[in-house]
mmCIF file of the N, C-alpha and C atoms, coordinates in Angstrom:
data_MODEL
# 
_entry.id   MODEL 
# 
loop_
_atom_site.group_PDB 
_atom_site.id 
_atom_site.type_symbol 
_atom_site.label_atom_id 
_atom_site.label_alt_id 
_atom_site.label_comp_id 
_atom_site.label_asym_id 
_atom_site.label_entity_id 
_atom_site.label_seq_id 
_atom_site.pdbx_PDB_ins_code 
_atom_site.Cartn_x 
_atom_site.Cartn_y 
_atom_site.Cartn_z 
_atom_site.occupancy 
_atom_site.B_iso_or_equiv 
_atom_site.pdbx_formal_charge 
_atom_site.auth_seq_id 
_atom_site.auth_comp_id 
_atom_site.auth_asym_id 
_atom_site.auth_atom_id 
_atom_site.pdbx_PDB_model_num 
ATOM 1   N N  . UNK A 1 1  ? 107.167 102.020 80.659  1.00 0.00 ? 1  UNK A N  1 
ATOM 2   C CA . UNK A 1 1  ? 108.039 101.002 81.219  1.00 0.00 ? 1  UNK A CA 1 
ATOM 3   C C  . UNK A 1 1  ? 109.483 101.237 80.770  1.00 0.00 ? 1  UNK A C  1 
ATOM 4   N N  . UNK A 1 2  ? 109.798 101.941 79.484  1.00 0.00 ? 2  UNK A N  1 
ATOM 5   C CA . UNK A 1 2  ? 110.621 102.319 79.150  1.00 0.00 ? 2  UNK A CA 1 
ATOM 6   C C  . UNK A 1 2  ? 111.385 103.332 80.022  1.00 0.00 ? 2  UNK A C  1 
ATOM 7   N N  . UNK A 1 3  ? 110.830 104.255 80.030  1.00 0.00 ? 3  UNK A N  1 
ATOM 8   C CA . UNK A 1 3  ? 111.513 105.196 80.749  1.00 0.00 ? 3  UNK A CA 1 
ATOM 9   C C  . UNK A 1 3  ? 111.854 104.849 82.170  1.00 0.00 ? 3  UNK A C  1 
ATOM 10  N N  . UNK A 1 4  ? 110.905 104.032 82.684  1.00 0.00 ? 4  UNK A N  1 
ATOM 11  C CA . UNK A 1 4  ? 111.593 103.251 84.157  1.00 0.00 ? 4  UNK A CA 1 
ATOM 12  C C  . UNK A 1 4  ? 112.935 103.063 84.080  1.00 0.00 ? 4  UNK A C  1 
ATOM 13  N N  . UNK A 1 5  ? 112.751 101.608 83.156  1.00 0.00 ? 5  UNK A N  1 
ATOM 14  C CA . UNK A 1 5  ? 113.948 100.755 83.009  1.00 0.00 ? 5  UNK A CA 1 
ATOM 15  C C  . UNK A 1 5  ? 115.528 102.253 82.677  1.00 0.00 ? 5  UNK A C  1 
ATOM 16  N N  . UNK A 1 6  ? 115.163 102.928 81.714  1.00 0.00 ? 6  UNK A N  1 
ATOM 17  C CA . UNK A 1 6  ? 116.294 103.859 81.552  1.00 0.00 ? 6  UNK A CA 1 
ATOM 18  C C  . UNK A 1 6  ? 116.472 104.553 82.725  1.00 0.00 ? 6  UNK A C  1 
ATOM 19  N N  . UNK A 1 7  ? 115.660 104.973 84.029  1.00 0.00 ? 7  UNK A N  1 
ATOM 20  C CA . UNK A 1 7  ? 115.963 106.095 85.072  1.00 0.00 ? 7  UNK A CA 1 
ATOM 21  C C  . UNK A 1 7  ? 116.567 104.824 85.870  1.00 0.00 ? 7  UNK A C  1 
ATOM 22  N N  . UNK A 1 8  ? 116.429 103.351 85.832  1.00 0.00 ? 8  UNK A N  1 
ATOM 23  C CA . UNK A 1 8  ? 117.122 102.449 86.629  1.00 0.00 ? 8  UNK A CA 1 
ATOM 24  C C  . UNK A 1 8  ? 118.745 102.159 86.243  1.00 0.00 ? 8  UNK A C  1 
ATOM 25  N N  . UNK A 1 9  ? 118.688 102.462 85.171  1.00 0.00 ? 9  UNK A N  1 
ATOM 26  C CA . UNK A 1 9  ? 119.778 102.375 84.380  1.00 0.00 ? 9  UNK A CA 1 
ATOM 27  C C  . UNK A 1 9  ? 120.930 103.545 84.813  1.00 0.00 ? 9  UNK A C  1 
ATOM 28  N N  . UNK A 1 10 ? 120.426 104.395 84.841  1.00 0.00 ? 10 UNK A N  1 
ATOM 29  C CA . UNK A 1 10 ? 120.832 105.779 84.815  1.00 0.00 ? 10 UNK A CA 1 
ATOM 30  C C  . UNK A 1 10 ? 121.327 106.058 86.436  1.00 0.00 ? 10 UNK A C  1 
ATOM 31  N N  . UNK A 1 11 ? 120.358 105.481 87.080  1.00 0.00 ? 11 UNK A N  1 
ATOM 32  C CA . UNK A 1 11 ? 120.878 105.632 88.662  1.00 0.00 ? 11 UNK A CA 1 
ATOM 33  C C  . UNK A 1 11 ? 121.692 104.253 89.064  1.00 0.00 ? 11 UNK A C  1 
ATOM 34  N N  . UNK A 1 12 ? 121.830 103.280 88.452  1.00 0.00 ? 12 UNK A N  1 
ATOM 35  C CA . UNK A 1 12 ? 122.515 101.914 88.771  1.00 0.00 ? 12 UNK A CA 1 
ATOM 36  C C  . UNK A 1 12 ? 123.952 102.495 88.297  1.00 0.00 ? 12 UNK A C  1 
ATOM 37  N N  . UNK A 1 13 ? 124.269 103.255 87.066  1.00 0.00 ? 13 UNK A N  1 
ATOM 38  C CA . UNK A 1 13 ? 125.312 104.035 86.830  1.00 0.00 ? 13 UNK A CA 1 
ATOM 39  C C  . UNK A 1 13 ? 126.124 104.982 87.793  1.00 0.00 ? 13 UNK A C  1 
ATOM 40  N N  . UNK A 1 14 ? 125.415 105.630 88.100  1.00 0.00 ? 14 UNK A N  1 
ATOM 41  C CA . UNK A 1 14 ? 126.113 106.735 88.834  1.00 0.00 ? 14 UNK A CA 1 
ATOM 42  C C  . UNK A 1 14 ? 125.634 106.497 90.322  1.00 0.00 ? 14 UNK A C  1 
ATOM 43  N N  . UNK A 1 15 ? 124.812 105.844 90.869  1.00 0.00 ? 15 UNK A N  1 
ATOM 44  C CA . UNK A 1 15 ? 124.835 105.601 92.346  1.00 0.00 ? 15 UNK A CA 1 
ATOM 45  C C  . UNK A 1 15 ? 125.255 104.411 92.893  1.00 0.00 ? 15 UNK A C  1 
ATOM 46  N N  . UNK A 1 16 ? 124.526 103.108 91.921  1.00 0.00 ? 16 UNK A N  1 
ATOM 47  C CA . UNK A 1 16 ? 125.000 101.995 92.625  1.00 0.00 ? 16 UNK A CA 1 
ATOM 48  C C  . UNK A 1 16 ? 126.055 101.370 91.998  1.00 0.00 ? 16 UNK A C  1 
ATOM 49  N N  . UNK A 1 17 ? 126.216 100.008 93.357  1.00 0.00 ? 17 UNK A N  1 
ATOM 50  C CA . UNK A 1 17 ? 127.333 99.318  92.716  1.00 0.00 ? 17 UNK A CA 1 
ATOM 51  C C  . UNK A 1 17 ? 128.739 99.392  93.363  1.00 0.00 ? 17 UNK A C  1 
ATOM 52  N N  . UNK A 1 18 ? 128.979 100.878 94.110  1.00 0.00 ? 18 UNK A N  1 
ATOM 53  C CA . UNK A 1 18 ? 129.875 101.280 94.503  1.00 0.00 ? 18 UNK A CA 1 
ATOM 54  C C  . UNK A 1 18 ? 131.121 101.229 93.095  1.00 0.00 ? 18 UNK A C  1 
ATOM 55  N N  . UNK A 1 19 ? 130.920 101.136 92.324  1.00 0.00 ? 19 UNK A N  1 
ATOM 56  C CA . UNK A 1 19 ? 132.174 101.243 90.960  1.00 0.00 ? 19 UNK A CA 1 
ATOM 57  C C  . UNK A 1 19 ? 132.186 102.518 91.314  1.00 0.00 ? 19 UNK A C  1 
ATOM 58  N N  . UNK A 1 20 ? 133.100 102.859 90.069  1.00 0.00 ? 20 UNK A N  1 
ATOM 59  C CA . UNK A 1 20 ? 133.736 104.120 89.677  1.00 0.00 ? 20 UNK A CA 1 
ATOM 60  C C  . UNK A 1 20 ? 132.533 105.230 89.843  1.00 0.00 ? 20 UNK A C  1 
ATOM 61  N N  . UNK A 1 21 ? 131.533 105.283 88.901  1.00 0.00 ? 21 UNK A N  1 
ATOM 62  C CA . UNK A 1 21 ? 130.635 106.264 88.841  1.00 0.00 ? 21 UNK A CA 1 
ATOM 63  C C  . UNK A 1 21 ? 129.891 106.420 90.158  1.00 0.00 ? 21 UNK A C  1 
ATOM 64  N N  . UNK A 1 22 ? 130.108 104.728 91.105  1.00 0.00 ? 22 UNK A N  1 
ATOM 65  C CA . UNK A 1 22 ? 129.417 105.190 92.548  1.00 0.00 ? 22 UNK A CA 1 
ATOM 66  C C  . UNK A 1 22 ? 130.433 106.139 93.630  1.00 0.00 ? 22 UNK A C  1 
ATOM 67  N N  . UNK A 1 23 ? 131.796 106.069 93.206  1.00 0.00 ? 23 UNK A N  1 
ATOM 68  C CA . UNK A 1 23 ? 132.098 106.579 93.964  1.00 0.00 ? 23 UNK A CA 1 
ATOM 69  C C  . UNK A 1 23 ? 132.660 108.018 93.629  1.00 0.00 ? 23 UNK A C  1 
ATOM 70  N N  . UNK A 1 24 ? 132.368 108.289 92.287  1.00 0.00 ? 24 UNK A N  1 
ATOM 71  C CA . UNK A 1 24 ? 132.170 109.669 91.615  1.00 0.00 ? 24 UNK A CA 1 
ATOM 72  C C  . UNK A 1 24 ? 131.464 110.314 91.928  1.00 0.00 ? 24 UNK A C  1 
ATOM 73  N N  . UNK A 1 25 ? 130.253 109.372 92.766  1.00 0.00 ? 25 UNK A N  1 
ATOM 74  C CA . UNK A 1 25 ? 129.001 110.148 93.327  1.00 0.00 ? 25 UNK A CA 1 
ATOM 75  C C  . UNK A 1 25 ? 129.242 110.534 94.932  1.00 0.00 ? 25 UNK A C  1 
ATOM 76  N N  . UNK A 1 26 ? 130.007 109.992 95.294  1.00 0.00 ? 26 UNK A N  1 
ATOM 77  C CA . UNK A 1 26 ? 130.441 110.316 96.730  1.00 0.00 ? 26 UNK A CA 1 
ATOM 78  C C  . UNK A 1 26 ? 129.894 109.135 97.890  1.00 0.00 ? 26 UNK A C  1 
ATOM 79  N N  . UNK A 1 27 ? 129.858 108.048 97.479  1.00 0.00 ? 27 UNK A N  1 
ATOM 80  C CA . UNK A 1 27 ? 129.319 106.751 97.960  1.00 0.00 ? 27 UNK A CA 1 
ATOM 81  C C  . UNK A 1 27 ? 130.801 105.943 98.327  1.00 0.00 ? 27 UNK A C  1 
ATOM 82  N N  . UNK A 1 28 ? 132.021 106.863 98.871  1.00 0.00 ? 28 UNK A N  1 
ATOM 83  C CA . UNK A 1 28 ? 132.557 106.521 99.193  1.00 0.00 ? 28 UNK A CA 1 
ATOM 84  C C  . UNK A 1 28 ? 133.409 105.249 98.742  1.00 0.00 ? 28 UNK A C  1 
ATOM 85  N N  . UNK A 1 29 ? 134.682 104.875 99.034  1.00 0.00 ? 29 UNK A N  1 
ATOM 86  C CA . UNK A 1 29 ? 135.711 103.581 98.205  1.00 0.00 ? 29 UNK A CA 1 
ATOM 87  C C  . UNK A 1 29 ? 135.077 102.281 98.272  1.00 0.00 ? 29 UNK A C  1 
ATOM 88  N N  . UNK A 1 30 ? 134.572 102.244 99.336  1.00 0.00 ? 30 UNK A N  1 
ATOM 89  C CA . UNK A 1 30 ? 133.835 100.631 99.409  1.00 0.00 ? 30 UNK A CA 1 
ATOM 90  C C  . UNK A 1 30 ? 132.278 100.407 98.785  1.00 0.00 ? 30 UNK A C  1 
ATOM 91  N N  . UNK A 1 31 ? 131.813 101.395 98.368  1.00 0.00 ? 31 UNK A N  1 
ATOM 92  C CA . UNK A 1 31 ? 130.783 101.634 97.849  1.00 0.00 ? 31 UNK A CA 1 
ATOM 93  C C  . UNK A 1 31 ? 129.582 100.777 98.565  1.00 0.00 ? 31 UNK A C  1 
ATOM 94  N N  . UNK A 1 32 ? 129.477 101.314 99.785  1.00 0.00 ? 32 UNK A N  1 
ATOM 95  C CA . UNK A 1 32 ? 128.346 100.587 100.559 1.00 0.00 ? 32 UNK A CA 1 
ATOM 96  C C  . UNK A 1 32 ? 126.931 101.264 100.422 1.00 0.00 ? 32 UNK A C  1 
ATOM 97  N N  . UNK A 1 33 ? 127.654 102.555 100.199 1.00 0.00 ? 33 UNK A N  1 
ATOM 98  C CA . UNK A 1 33 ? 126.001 103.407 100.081 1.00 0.00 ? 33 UNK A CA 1 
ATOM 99  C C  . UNK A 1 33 ? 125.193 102.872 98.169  1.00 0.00 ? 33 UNK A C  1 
ATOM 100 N N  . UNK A 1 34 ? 126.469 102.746 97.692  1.00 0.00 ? 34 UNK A N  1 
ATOM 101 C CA . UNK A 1 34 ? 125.684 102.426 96.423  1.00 0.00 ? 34 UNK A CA 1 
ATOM 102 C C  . UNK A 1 34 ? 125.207 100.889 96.218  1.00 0.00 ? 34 UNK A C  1 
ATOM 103 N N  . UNK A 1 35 ? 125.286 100.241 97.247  1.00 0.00 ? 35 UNK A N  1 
ATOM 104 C CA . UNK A 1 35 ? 124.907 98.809  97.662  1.00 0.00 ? 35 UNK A CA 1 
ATOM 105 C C  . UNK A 1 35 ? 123.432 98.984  98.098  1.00 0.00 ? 35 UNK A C  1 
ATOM 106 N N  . UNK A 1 36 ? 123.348 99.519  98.918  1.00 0.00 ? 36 UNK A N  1 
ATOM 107 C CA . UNK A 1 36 ? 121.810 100.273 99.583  1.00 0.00 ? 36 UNK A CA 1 
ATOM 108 C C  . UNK A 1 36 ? 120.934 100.868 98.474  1.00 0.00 ? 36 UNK A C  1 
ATOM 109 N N  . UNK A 1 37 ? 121.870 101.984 97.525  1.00 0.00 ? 37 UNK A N  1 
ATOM 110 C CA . UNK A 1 37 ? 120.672 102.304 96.364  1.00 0.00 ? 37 UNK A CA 1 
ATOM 111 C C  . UNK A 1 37 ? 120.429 101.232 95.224  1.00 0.00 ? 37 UNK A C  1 
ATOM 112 N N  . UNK A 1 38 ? 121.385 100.580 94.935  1.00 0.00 ? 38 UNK A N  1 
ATOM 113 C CA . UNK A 1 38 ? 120.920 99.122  94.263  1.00 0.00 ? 38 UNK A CA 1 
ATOM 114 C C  . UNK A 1 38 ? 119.868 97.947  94.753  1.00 0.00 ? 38 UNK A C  1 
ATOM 115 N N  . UNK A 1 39 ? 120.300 97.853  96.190  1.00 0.00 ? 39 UNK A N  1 
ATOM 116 C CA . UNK A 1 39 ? 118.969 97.258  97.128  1.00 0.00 ? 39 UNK A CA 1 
ATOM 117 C C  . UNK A 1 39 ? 117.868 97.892  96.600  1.00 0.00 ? 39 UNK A C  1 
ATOM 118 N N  . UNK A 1 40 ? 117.363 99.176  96.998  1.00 0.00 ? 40 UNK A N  1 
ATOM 119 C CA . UNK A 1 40 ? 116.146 99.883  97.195  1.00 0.00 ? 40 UNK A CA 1 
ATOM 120 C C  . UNK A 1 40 ? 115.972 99.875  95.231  1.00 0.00 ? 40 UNK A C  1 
ATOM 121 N N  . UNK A 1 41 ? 116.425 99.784  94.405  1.00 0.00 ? 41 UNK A N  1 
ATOM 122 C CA . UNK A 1 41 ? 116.381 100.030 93.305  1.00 0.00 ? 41 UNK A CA 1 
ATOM 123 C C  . UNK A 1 41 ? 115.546 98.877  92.789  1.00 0.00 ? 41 UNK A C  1 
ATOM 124 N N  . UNK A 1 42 ? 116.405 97.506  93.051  1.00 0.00 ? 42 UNK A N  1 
ATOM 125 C CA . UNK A 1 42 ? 115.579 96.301  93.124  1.00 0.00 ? 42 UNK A CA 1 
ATOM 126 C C  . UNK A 1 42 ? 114.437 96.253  93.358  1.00 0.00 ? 42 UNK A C  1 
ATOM 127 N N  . UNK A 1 43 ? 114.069 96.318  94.987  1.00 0.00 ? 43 UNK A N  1 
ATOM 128 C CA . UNK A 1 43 ? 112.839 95.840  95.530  1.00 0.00 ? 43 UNK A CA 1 
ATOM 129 C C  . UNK A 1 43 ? 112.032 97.217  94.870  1.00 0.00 ? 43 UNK A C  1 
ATOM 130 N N  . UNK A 1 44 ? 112.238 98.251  94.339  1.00 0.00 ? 44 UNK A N  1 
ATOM 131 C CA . UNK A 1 44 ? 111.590 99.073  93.734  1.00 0.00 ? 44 UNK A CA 1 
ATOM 132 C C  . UNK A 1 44 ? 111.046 98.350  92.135  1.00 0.00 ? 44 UNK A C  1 
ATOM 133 N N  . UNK A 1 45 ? 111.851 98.173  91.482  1.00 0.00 ? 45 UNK A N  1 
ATOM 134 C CA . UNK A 1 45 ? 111.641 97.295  90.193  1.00 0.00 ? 45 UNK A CA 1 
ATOM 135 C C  . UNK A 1 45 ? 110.335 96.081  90.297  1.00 0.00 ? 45 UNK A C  1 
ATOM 136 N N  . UNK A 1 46 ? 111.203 95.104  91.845  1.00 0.00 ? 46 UNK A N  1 
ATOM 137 C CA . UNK A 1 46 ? 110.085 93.935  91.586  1.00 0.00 ? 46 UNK A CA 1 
ATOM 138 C C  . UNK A 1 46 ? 108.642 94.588  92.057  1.00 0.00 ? 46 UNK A C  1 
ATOM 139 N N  . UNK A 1 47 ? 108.885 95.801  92.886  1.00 0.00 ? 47 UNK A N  1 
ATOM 140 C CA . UNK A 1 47 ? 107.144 96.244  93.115  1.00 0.00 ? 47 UNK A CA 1 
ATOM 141 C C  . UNK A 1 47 ? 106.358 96.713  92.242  1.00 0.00 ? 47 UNK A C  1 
ATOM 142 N N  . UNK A 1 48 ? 106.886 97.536  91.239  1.00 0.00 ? 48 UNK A N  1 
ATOM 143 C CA . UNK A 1 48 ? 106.366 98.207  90.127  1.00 0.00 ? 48 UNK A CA 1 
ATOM 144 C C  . UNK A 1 48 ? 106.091 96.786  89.031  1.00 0.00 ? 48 UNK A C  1 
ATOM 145 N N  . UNK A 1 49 ? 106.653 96.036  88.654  1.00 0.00 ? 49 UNK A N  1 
ATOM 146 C CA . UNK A 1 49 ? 106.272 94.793  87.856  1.00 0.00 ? 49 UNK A CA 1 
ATOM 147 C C  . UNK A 1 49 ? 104.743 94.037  88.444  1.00 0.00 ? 49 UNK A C  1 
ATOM 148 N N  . UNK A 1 50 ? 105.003 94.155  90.045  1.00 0.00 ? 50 UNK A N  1 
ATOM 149 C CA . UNK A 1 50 ? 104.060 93.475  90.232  1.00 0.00 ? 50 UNK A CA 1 
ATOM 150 C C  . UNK A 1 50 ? 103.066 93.907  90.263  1.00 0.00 ? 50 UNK A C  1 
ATOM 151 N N  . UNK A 1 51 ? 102.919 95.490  90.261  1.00 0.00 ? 51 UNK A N  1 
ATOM 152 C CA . UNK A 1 51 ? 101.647 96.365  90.319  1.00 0.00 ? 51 UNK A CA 1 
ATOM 153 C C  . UNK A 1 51 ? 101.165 96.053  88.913  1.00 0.00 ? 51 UNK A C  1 
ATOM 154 N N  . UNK A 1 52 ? 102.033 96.306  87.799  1.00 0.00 ? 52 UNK A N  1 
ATOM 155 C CA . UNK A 1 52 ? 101.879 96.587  86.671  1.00 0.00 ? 52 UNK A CA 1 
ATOM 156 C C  . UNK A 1 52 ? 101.078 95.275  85.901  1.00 0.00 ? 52 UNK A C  1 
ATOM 157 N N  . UNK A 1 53 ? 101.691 93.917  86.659  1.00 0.00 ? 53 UNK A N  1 
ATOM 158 C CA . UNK A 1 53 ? 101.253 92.486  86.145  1.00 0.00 ? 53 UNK A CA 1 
ATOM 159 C C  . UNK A 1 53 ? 99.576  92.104  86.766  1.00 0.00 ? 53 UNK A C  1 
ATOM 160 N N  . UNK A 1 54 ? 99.338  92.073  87.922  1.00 0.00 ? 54 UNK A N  1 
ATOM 161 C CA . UNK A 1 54 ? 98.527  92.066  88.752  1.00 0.00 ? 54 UNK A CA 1 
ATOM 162 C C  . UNK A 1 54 ? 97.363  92.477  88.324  1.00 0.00 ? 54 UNK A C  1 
ATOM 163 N N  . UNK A 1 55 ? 96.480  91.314  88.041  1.00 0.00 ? 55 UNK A N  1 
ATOM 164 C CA . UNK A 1 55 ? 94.788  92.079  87.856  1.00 0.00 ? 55 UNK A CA 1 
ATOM 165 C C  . UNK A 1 55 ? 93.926  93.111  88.478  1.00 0.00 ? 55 UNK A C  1 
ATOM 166 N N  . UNK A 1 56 ? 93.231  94.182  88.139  1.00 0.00 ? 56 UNK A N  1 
ATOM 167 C CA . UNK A 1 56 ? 92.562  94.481  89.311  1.00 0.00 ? 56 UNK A CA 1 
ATOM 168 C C  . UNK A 1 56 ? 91.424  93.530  89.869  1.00 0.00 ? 56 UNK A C  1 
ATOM 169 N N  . UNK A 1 57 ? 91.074  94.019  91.139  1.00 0.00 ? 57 UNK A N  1 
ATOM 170 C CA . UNK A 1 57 ? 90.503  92.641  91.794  1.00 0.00 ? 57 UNK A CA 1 
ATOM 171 C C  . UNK A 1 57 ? 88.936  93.466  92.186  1.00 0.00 ? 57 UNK A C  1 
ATOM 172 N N  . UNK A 1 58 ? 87.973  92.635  91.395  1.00 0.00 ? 58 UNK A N  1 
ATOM 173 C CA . UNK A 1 58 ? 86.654  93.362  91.685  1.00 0.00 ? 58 UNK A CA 1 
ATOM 174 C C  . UNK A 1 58 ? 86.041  93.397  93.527  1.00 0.00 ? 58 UNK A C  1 
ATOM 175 N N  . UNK A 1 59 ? 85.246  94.251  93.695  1.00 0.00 ? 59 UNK A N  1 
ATOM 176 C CA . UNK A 1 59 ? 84.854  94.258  95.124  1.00 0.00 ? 59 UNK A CA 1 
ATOM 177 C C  . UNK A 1 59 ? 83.350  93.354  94.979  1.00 0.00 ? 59 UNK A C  1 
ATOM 178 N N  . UNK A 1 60 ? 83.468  92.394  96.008  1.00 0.00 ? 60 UNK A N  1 
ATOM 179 C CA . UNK A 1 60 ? 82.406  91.537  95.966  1.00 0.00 ? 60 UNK A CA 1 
ATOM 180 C C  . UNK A 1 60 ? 81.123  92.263  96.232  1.00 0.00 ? 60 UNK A C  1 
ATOM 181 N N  . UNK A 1 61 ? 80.220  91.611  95.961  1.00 0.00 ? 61 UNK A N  1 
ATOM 182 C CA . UNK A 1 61 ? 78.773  92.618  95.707  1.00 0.00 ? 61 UNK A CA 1 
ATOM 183 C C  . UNK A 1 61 ? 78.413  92.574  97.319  1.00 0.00 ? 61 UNK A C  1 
ATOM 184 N N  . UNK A 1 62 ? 77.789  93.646  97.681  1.00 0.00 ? 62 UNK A N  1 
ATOM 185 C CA . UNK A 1 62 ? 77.195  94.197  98.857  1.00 0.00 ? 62 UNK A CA 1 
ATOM 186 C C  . UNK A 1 62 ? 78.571  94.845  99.846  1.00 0.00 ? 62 UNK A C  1 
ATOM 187 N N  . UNK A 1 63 ? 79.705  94.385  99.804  1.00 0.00 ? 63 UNK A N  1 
ATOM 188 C CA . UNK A 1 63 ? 80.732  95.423  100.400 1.00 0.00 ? 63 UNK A CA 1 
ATOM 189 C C  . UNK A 1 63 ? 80.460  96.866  100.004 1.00 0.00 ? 63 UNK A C  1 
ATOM 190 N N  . UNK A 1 64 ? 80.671  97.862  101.322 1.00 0.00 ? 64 UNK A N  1 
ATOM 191 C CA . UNK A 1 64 ? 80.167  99.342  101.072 1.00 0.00 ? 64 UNK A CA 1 
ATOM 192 C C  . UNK A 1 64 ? 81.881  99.693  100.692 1.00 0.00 ? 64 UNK A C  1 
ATOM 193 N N  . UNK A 1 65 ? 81.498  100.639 99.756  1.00 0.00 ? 65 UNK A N  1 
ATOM 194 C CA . UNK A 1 65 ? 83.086  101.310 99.335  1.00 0.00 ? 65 UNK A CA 1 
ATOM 195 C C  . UNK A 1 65 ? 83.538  102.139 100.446 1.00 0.00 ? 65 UNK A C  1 
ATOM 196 N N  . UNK A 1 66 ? 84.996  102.228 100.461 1.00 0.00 ? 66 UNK A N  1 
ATOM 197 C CA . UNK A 1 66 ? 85.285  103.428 101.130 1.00 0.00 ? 66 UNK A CA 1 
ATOM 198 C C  . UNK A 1 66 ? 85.868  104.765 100.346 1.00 0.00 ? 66 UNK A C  1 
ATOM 199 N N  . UNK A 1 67 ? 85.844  104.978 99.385  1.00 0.00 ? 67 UNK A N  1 
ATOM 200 C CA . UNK A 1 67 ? 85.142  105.566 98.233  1.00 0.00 ? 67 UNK A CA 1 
ATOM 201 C C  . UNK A 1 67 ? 84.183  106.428 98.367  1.00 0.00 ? 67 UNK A C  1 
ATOM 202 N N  . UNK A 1 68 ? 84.245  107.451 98.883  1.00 0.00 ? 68 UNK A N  1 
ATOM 203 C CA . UNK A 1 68 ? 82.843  108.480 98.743  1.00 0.00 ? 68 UNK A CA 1 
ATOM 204 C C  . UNK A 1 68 ? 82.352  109.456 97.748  1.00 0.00 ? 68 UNK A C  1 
# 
């Protein structure tokens, strides 16, 4: 989880945000593209939390797997 949070860190730096380091990256003055990788960065974060939080969920008895 560590190393997530640091590669989010690391790309919120230099891609998003459109700041300085976004547009060091070539995300242009208004920094719209680094708006988009901060988006996708997000909804990336809350999916991985929720995988990570989330019980696994047993298969009720007599369902055939699809699993071979």
């Amino acid at each position: 989880m560590l190393t997530l949070l640091l590669i989010i860190v690391i790309l919120l730096l230099f891609g998003g945000g459109g700041g300085y380091y976004g547009r060091k990256a070539g995300w242009g003055p208004r920094g719209f593209g680094g708006l988009v990788v901060t988006v996708l960065i997000v909804i990336l974060l809350i999916w991985v939390v929720n995988e990570l939080l989330m019980p696994p969920i047993p298969m009720p008895e007599g369902v055939p797997s699809i699993i071979r």
